[in-house]
C-alpha positions in Angstrom: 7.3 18.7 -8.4 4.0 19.3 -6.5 1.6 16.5 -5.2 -0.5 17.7 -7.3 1.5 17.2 -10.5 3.1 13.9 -9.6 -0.7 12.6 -9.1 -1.3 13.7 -13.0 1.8 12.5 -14.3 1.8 9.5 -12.6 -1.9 8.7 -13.2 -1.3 9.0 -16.6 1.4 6.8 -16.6 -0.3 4.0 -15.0 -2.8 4.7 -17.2 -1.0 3.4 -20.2 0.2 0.4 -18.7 -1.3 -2.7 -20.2 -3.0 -6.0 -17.9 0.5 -7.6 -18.7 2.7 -5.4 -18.0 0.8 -4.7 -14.6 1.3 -8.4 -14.0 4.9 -8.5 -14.4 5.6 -5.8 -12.6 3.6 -6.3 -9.8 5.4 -10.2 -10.1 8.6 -8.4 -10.0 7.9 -5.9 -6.9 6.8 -9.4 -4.6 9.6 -11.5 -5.5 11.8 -7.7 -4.2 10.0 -8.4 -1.5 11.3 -11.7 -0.5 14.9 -9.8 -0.2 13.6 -7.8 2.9 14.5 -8.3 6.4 10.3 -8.4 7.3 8.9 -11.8 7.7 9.2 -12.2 11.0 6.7 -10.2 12.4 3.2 -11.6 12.8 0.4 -8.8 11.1 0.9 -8.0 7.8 -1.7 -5.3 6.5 -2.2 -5.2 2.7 -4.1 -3.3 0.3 -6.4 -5.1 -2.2 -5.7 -3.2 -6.0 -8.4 -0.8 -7.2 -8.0 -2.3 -10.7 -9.7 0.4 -12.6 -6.4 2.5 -10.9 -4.3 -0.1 -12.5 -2.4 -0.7 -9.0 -0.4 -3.0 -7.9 -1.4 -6.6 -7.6 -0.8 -7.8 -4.0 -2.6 -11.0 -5.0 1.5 -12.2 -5.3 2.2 -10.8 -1.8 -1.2 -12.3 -0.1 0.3 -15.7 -1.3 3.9 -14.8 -0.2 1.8 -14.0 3.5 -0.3 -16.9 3.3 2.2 -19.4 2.3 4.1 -18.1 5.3 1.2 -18.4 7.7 1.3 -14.8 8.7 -1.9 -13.0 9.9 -3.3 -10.9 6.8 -5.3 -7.3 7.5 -7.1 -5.6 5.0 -9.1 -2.4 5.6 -12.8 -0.6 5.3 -12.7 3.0 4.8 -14.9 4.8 5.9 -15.5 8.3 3.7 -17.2 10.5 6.2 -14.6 10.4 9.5 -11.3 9.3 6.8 -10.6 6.4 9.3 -9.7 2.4 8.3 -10.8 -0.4 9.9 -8.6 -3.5 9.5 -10.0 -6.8 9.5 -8.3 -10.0 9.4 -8.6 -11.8 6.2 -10.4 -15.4 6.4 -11.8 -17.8 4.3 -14.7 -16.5 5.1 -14.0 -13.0 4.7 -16.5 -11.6 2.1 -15.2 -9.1 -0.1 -17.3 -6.3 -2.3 -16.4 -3.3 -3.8 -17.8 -0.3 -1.8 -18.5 2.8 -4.4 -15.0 4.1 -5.0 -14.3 0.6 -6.6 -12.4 -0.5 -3.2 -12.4 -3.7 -2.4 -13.0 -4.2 0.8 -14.3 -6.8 3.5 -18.0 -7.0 4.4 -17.2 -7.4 8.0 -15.1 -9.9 10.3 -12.7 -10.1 12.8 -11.4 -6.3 13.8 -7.7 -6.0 14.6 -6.5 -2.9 16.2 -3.7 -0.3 15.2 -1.3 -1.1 18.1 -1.2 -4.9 16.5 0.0 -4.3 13.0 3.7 -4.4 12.2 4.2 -4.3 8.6 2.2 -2.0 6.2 2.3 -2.4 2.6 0.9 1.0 1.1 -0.6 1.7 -2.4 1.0 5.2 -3.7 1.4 7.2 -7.2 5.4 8.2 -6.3 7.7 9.0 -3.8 10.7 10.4 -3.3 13.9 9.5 -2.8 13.6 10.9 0.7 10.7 8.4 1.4 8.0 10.8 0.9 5.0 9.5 -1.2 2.0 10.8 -3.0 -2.0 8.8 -3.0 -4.8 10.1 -3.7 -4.7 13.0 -1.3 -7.6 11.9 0.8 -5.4 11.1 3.8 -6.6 7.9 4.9 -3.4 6.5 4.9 -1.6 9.2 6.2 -4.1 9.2 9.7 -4.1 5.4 9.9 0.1 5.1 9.8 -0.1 7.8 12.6 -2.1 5.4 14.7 0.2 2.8 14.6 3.2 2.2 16.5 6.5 3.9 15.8 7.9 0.9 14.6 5.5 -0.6 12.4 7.3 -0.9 9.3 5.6 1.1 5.9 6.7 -0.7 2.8 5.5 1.4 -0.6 4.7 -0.5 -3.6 5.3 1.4 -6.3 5.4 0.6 -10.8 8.1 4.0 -10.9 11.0 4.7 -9.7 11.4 7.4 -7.6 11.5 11.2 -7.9 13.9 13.6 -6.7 12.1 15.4 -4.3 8.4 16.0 -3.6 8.2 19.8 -2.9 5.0 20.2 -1.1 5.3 17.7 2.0 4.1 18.9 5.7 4.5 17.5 8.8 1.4 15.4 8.6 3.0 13.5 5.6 4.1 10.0 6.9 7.0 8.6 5.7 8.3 5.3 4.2 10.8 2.9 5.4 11.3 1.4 2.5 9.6 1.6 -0.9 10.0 -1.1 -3.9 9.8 -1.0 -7.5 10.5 -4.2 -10.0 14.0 -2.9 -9.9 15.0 -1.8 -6.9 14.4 -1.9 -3.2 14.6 2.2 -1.4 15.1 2.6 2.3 14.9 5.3 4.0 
């Protein structure tokens, strides 16, 4: 299938999942997590859920990070260049919804590309080759090809994956890994 159609379908199916079954799942998909071979590394970026997309919870995974003492990023995006800016997360990082319904920090301490090693990434699907499908904006896409080569890109995704995404092009940046409640992918 198409980006295109995979961003329909899969839209649709979140769509119809309830609060609770977007709780379990996104239980399910941190305590995955804790199987990985990641938690040595140091900067952890995470994305905070756009709940009115119904996507993943991290709030599990931000207490996996914090309970492990790592250093947490979360990013502004900004709309008119399609760049991120990462920011550490604080207790005093103030957090409001810019007008996409994004969470995102106020302001704070800014943490370069070159210092982030993990990358967990908000997606509709993927592939089993580890391509995946957002929004289509790119923003994701253009960060991920500012870090380093080995910064690791973990998807978090509610579906398992497809066969193939037909439609990817070399600017499309893949996954090393992807996991669902079920299963972890690496590619």
């Amino acid at each position: 299938m198409t980006k295109a159609e995979l961003r329909k379908t899969y839209k649709a199916l979140r769509k119809n999942l309830s609060e609770t079954q977007i709780d379990d799942l996104s239980l399910a998909i941190s305590n995955q997590l804790l199987k990985l071979p990641i938690w040595e590394y140091s900067f952890y970026h995470i994305f905070l859920p756009i709940e009115e997309q119904k996507e993943v919870n991290t709030e599990y995974i931000l207490n996996i990070l914090s309970g492990k003492d790592k250093n947490i990023l979360i990013s502004k995006s900004d709309f008119t260049t399609g760049d991120m800016t990462h920011y550490l997360l604080t207790d005093n990082t103030v957090i409001n919804k810019n007008s996409y319904n994004i969470p995102e920090p106020v302001d704070g301490i800014e943490i370069t590309n070159d210092k982030i090693e993990v990358v967990f990434i908000p997606l509709l699907a993927f592939d089993k080759k580890g391509n995946r499908v957002g929004y289509g904006k790119g923003f994701y896409d253009r960060f991920l090809a500012s870090c380093k080569p080995e910064t690791l890109k973990i998807g978090l995704s509610f579906f398992e994956a497809e066969v193939e995404i037909s439609d990817v092009f070399d600017g499309d940046i893949g996954l090393d890994y992807c996991v669902t409640a079920n299963k972890i992918y690496q590619f």
